[in-house]
Structure formats: structure tokens, C-alpha cells
C-alpha angles and dihedrals in degrees: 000000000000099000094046094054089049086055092060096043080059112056090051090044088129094067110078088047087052092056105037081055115041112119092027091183089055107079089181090057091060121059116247115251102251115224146200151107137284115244075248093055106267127152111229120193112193136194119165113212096175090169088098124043083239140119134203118189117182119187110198127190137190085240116111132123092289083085100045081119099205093326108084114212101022096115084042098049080044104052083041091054101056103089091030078093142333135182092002094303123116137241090263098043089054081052103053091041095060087037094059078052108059075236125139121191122187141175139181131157134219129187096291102027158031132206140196115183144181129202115197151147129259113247115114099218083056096033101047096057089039083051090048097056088045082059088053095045092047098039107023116048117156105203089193115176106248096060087044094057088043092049090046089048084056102044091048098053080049091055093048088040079061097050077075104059116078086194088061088043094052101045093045094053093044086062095049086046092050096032100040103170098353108103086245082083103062121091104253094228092044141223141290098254091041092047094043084051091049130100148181095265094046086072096034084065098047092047094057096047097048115029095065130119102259092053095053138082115203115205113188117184123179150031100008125090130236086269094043093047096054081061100054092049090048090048098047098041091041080076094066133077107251097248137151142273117260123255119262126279118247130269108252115230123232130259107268094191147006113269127183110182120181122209112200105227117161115242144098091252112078108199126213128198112177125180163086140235103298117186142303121239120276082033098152093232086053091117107046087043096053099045082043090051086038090067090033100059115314090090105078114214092003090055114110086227088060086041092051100040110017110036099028101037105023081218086137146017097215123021124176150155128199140168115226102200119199149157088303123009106310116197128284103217135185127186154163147174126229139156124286099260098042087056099107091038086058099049104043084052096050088056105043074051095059102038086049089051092046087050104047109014123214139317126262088237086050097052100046081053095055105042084049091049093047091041089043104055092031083103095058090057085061110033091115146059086228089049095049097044080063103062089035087069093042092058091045098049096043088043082237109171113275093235083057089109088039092051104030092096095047093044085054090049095050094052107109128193092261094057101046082048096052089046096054094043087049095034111036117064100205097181096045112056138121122250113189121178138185133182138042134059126346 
């Protein structure tokens, strides 16, 4: 019965966002997030959406692969190791158990966190044992030997499957390039050398370290009240040791020079990967630099890059450029992908595209389309409980303000020419970034 009633909740998963949203520009028509800590030191970040009998619940720790500390993969084989087995159950009994359910429980882990989330009605005879395996999974993992060496095993045959992208390649050896020694740099699932010197207890000590109350933030979005929520954080982060928050990332450095490496990779596709550290979340030119980036090359098909390269030339397919914000500066990346022989024409023109863009800003056309395409499609990014309990963690973990879904439209529409044009001439170091390319001829 339960699954059959989740199946009709999602069909109609649009719904709650819908609602919650529906007139964005008015902050009195959406309910606040609510906000505040466990008795054991965990952030909880609350938003009721009573309109379906569902729950999602995100748990989100300062434990990605920023704090790998000389091992690379370890916060990624940890968080994937979770749900292997907990509380002496197996993978497949903590499956079936959330399958008789209508439950779903995921996890996954990026440079500054990890996650594990369940998604579940309300039902309390359905909720309380979903809620009870999210408490195994959280609390009692059991790391045992032989789902380590499988997972290893896994994650190995994935690492020699990338060797074969020129794309992966590509993006991997960019973040060395712009990192260098700052943890940013490492690859989040690791590598072959890090993962062969790696061991049980290896993970049973970061674990121990990082996924602790006072390191997680807990975001619950759906059918429980204020009264009914606290009990659910209690409950979740009562399965934790107290803990204590990790200590801060730290600060990237700033390109000193210009750099343009070329990996050989045989194939037909060259592919390009250009930047530089951007910008973290709550940076005070976030929004200037997002609508700029936005006309640049964050538009798709409307971007000047896709115009330039793409529409007049035909020198590639898919053309792009995007901050990733995070705790510290996080890259600003463009890239594209051409044949072998167009390789120099794309890439002179992506860069006569960015320094114009740096020098002049953006049009004033350019600028009212793009504040209507980002307001416009704002509600899309919300339309869901699973949506919203996203950015709920996000603003939890990044300590964003909690009107920062309320006021997003009306900081795009503030953003002026001028602005977007002093960020980019303070924020994007157009002669010093890093090109690396992989593909085509030697």
C-alpha cells in the first residue's frame, strides 16, 4: 500500500514546489525556513509543505574530499560505504526494508560535503521504520572488509574506464592545473595508488571524525509540523556521536601566470577546459558574476560564446562557461569541444569572446534577457520537495541567509551593466588562466 501511494505522490511530485512558489516576488505568499540547533549540536534547516502526505529529510556533513588529507577518495569510498551494511544488515536487507516502505534513501559526496537523504510519507506507521533505517545507516555502519574490497574493486575498473575519456581527462587535470596544492585539486573518488594504500580502518577513522553532529546540518522539507520536525532532528542526529565541526577550508590562491598544457588522446574530438579560481558561495559579487556569466556562456544557445563559436563558425557542437562556488573560490571554467583541425580557431575565438566581454560588459539587451530567462525559470528549480530540501542544505551548510530563495529573483533583477563589468575586471584574470587540452593529433 505504501508504494502505491508513493507512486501517486509522484507523479504528482511538481505540485508542493508549485505552490510554495507561486507568486516568487511575494515573500509573505512562501513560508520562512525555520531555523535552529539539536540538544547534540546539529543545524536544522525547516520548511512545512503540508500540501503531500510526504517527508525529505537531507543530512548534510563538512566531509568531502577537501579533507581526504593525503589519501584521495577516502570521503567519497565512506560516504559510498554507508548503506553497503549497517547494524549488521546488508546492503539488500536495508533495501527491502526501505522498498516495503515506498522509501527511498540516497548518498553521494563533492569536494566540501557529503550527504545521506530519505525521502518518505507521512505517515508515521511508513515514516518511523524508514526513519529507523536512516538512523542505521547514519550511526551504525559496519565498514566490514569484504564490501570495502568490492567497493575498491569498483571504484578501480571506473578510474581505468576514465583513462578513456578525453572529456574526464580533461576535467581532472584542469583542477590539478588551477588548484595546484590546495585539496580542491585532488579527484574526489581518488586515485589507483591512494585507493590500493587505503583500509577499513582508514574510513572507520574518518568517519568518526567527520559524520558527527556537530559537523551536520539536517534540512527537512514536507508533511510534519514545527513540533513534529524537532523530533525528527533529535531523533536523526541522536544517532550520531556529539562532535565537533570541522575546521575551515583553505583559502585558494590565485593564478600567478598564464599556463596552456596539451595531452596527447587519440580521437577526432579535441577537448578544451580554460580558467581560473571564481568565486564561494555568499561572495558578495555572486550575483553580478552569475547573470554576467549567464550572457557569456551560462545561456546555452542564447550565450555569446554559443553565438561566436558555435552559430557563426560551426567550430563546436557545445560550448559553455560556469562558476562552481563553494566554501572557498571554487573554478570558473569554459570549455568546449571541436574537431582536430579547428582546435586553434576555437580557442582563439573563445578567448577574443571573453577578453571583449571583460572589456566592455554586456548589453543592455543582453542584460533584460537574461534577468527574464534566469527569473523566469527560478520556479522550475523549486517545483519539488526533493528540489527545495536541496537548497535547504545548501543554505545550511554555506550559512547562506535564510530569505536567499525569497530574494534571489529580485537580486538578478537589480544587477546593472556596470556591476556585472567591475566584477569581471576585479574577478576574472583573463591573462592568467589555465588551458588544458586533450585529444587530437600530436
Amino acid at each position: 500500500m505504501g508504494i502505491d501511494l508513493l507512486n501517486r505522490v509522484v507523479r504528482s511530485g511538481g505540485l508542493v514546489g508549485a505552490v510554495w512558489l507561486c507568486s516568487l516576488g511575494t515573500a509573505l505568499a512562501m513560508p520562512p525556513i525555520q531555523h535552529w540547533q539539536t540538544t547534540n549540536g546539529a543545524r536544522v534547516y525547516y520548511v512545512p509543505a503540508p500540501e503531500l502526505p510526504m517527508v525529505d529529510i537531507r543530512v548534510v556533513f563538512a566531509a568531502g574530499s577537501v579533507r581526504d588529507a593525503g589519501l584521495p577518495g577516502l570521503a567519497s569510498m565512506t560516504n559510498h560505504l554507508l548503506d553497503k551494511g549497517a547494524a549488521g544488515l546488508t546492503a539488500n536487507d536495508l533495501a527491502a526494508r526501505l522498498e516495503g516502505l515506498g522509501a527511498e534513501l540516497g548518498s553521494g559526496s563533492l569536494r566540501d560535503m557529503a550527504w545521506v537523504s530519505l525521502r518518505s510519507l507521512s505517515d508515521a506507521a511508513l515514516l518511523e521504520p524508514a526513519l529507523e533505517v536512516l538512523q542505521q545507516v547514519l550511526g551504525q555502519p559496519d565498514f566490514n572488509a569484504l564490501d570495502f574490497e568490492r567497493e575498491r574493486e569498483r571504484t578501480l575498473v571506473s578510474l581505468r574506464e576514465d583513462e578513456q575519456s578525453p572529456s574526464t581527462i580533461a576535467e581532472y587535470r584542469f583542477y590539478r592545473v588551477v588548484f595546484g596544492e590546495h585539496p580542491y585539486a585532488t579527484r574526489p573518488v581518488g586515485d589507483a595508488a591512494s585507493l590500493q594504500r587505503m583500509t577499513p580502518e582508514d574510513i572507520r577513522a574518518f568517519y568518526e571524525q567527520y559524520y558527527v553532529a556537530g559537523n551536520a546540518v539536517i534540512a527537512i522539507v514536507g508533511d510534519v509540523d514545527r513540533k513534529a520536525a524537532e523530533r525528527l532532528a533529535e531523533r536523526i542526529a541522536g544517532a550520531l556521536d556529539d562532535g565537533k565541526a570541522a575546521p575551515a577550508v583553505p583559502v585558494v590562491a590565485a593564478l600567478e601566470d598564464a599556463s596552456e598544457e596539451r595531452i596527447f588522446h587519440p580521437s577526432t574530438q579535441t577537448h578544451v577546459r580554460m580558467g581560473a579560481p571564481g568565486m564561494r558561495r555568499g561572495d558578495p559579487d555572486y550575483f553580478p558574476l552569475y547573470v554576467g556569466n549567464h550572457i557569456l556562456g551560462g545561456g546555452g544557445l542564447v550565450s555569446r560564446l554559443n553565438e561566436e563559436i558555435r552559430e557563426k563558425r560551426g567550430l563546436s557542437y557545445s560550448v559553455y562557461s560556469y562558476f562552481s562556488p563553494m566554501a572557498q573560490d571554487g573554478p570558473y571554467v569554459f570549455g568546449l569541444q571541436t574537431r582536430n583541425d579547428q582546435l586553434d580557431e576555437a580557442l582563439e575565438v573563445m578567448r577574443a569572446t571573453l577578453k571583449t566581454f571583460h572589456e566592455e560588459g554586456p548589453t543592455e539587451e543582453e542584460l533584460v534577457a537574461a534577468r527574464k530567462n534566469i527569473t523566469g525559470g527560478f520556479a522550475l528549480r523549486v517545483d519539488s520537495n526533493s528540489k527545495i530540501v536541496e537548497y535547504l542544505a545548501m543554505i545550511g551548510f554555506y550559512m547562506l541567509p535564510l530569505d536567499y530563495l525569497v530574494t534571489f529573483n529580485a537580486r538578478v533583477e537589480a544587477v546593472t551593466r556596470e556591476q556585472i563589468r567591475d566584477a569581471f575586471r576585479r574577478r576574472v584574470p583573463v591573462d592568467h588562466m589555465a588551458t588544458v587540452i586533450v585529444g587530437g593529433e600530436k
